[in-house]
DOTORGU-814330 format. One line per field, with one value per residue: z, y, x of N, C-alpha, C, O in turn; residue number from 1. Coordinates in steps of 0.001 Angstrom, whole numbers. Each point is the difference from the previous one (the first is absolute). Layout:
<pts>
n.w (Z_...);
n.v (Y_...);
n.u (X_...);
ca.w (Z_...);
ca.v (Y_...);
ca.u (X_...);
c.w (Z_...);
c.v (Y_...);
c.u (X_...);
o.w (Z_...);
o.v (Y_...);
o.u (X_...);
num (NUM_...);
</pts>
This chain:
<pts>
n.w (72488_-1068_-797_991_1677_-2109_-19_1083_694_-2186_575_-1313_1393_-1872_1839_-2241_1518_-1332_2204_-1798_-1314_-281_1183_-1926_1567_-1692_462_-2029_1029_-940_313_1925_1310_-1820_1934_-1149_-615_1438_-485_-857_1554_1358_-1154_-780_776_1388_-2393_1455_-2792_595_516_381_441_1771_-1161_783_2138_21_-286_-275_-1209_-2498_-24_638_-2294_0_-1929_216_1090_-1680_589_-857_-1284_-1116_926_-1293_-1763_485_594_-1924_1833_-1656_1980_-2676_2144_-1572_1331_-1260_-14_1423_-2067_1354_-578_1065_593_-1668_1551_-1909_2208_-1924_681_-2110_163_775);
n.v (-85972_-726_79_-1427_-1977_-1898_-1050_-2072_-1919_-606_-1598_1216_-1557_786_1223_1120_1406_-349_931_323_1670_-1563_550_-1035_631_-1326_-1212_753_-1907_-1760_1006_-127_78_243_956_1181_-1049_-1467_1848_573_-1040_706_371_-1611_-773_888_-618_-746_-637_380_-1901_2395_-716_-380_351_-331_-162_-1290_1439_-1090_1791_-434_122_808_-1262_2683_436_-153_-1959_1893_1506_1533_1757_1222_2154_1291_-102_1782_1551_1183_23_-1574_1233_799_415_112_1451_131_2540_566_763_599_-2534_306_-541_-1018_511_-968_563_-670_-518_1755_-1159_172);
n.u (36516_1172_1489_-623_320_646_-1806_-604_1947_-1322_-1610_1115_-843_-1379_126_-927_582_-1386_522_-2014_1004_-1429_1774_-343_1933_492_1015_651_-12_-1149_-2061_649_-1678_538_1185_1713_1866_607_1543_1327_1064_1508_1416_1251_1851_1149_970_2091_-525_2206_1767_199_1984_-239_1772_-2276_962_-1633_1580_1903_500_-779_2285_-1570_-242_1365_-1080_2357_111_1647_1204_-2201_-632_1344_-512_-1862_1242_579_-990_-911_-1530_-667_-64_281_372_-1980_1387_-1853_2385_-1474_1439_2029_767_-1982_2157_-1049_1513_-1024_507_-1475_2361_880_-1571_1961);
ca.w (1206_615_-1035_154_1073_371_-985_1372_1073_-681_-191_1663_216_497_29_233_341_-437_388_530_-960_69_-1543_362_-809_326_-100_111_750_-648_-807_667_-609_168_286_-858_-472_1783_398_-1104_50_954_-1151_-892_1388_236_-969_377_-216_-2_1531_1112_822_920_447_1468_665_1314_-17_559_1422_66_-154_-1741_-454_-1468_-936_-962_-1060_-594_1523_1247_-1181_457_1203_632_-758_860_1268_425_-381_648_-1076_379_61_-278_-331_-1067_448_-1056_314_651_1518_1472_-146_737_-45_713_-223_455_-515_-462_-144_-1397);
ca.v (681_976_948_534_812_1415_940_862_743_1715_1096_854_177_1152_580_1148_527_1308_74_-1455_-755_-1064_-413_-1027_-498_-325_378_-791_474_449_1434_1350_1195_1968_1257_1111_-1255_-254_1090_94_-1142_412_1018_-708_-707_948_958_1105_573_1275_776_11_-310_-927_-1168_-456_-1060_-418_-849_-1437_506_78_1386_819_836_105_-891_1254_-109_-2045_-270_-340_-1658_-1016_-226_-452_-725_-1070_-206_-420_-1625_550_977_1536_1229_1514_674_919_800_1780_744_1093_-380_-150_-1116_-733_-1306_-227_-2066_-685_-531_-621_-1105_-123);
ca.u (-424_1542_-354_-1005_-92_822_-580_-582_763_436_-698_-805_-835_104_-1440_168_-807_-602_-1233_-144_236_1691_514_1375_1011_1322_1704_718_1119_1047_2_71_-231_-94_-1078_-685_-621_-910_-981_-809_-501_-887_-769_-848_-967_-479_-340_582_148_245_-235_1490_239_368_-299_951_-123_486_1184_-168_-373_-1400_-120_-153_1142_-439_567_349_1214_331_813_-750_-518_1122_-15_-1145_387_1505_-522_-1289_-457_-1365_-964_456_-1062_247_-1275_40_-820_114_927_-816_-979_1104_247_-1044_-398_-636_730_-971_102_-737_662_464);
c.w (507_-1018_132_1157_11_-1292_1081_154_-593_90_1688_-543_544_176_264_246_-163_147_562_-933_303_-1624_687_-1609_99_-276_-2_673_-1248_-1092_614_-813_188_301_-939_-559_850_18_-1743_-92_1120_-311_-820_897_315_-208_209_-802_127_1309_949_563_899_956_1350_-391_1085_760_1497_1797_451_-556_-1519_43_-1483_-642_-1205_-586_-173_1535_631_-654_269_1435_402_-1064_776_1232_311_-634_438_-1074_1143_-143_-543_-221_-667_582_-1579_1082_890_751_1158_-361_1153_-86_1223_205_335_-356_-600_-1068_-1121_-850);
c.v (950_461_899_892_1409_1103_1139_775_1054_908_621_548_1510_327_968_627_1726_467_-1318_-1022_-1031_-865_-1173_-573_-165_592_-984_136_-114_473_1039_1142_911_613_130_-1697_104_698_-273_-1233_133_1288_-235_-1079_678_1197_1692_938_1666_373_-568_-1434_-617_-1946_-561_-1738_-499_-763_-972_803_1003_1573_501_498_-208_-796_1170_-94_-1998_-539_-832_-1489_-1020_-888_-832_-1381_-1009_-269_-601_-1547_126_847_1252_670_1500_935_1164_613_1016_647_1061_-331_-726_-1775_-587_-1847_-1045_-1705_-172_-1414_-1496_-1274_-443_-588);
c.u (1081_131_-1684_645_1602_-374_-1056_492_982_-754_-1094_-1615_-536_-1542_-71_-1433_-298_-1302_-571_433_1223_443_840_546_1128_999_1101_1323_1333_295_-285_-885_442_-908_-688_-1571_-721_-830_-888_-819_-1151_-1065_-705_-1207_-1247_-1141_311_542_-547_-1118_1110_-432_835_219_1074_82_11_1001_-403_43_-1192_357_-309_1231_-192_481_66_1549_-24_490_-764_-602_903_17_-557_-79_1000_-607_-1194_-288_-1311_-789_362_-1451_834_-1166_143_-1202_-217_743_-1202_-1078_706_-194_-577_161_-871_15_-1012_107_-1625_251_711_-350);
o.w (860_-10_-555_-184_677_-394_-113_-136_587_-208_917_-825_1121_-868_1153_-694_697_-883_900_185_245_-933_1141_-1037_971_-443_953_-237_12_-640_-819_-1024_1173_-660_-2_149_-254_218_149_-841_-263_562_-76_-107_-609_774_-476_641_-219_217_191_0_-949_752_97_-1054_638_476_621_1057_1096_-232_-868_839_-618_578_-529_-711_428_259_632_353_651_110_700_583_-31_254_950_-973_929_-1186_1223_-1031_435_-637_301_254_-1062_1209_-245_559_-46_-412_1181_-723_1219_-890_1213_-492_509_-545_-949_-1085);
o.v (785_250_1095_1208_1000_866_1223_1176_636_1168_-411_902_301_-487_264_-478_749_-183_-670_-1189_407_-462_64_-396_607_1108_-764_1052_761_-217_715_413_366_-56_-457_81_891_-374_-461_7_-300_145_674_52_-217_623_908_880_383_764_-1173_-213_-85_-608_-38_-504_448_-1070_204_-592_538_631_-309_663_-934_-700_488_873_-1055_-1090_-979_-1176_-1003_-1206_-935_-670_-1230_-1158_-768_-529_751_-226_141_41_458_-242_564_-397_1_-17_110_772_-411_-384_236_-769_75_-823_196_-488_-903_197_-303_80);
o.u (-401_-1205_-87_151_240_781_-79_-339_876_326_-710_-145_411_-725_339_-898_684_-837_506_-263_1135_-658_459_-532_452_-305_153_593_966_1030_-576_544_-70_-1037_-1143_-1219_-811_-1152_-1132_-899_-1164_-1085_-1028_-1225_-1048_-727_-681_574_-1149_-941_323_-1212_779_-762_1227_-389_953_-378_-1043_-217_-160_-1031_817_609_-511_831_-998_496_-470_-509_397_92_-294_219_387_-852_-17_332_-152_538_-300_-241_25_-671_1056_-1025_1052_-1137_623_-229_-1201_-779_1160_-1095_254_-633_156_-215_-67_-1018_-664_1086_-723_576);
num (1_2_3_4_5_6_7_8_9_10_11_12_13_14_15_16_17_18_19_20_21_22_23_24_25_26_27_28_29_30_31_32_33_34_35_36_37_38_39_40_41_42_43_44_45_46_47_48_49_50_51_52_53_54_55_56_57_58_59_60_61_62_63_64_65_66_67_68_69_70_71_72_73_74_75_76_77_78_79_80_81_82_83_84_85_86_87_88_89_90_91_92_93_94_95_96_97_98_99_100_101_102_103_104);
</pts>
């Protein structure tokens, strides 16, 4: 059972949102992804090949903020517990987030 719960507590729980589409998946805290990895992963999710886009999050004081270097992955990897909300725009639309909070 503790081996189960610190195998949890590597990994961050993630739910990404694109349009009305939601994806969930993990991340492990102690293998760190790389941007360039994240984004192609969220791309593939998605089915976002060869279209611009964008990905925010909602940090723990409710504000969108981008997610665009290894710095921020990291960040959000060391800090968060729970489940990270992210949302994926097309480049060149006004960022729309919307907290209806609906149920995890």
């Amino acid at each position: 059972m503790v081996l189960f719960d610190l195998m949890m507590l590597s990994l961050l729980e993630v739910k990404s949102k694109f349009g009305a589409e939601f994806r969930r998946f993990e991340l492990d805290r102690k293998n760190p992804i790389k941007f360039d990895d994240f984004h192609k992963l969220i791309e593939d999710l998605h089915g976002l090949q060869n279209i611009a886009f964008h990905i925010t999050y909602l940090d723990k004081d409710g504000e969108l903020l981008s997610i665009n270097n290894d710095t921020i992955i990291e960040h959000m990897l060391r800090v968060y517990s729970g489940l990270l909300r992210i949302f994926v725009q097309r480049k060149g639309k006004e960022i729309v987030c919307q907290l209806d909070r609906e149920t995890d």
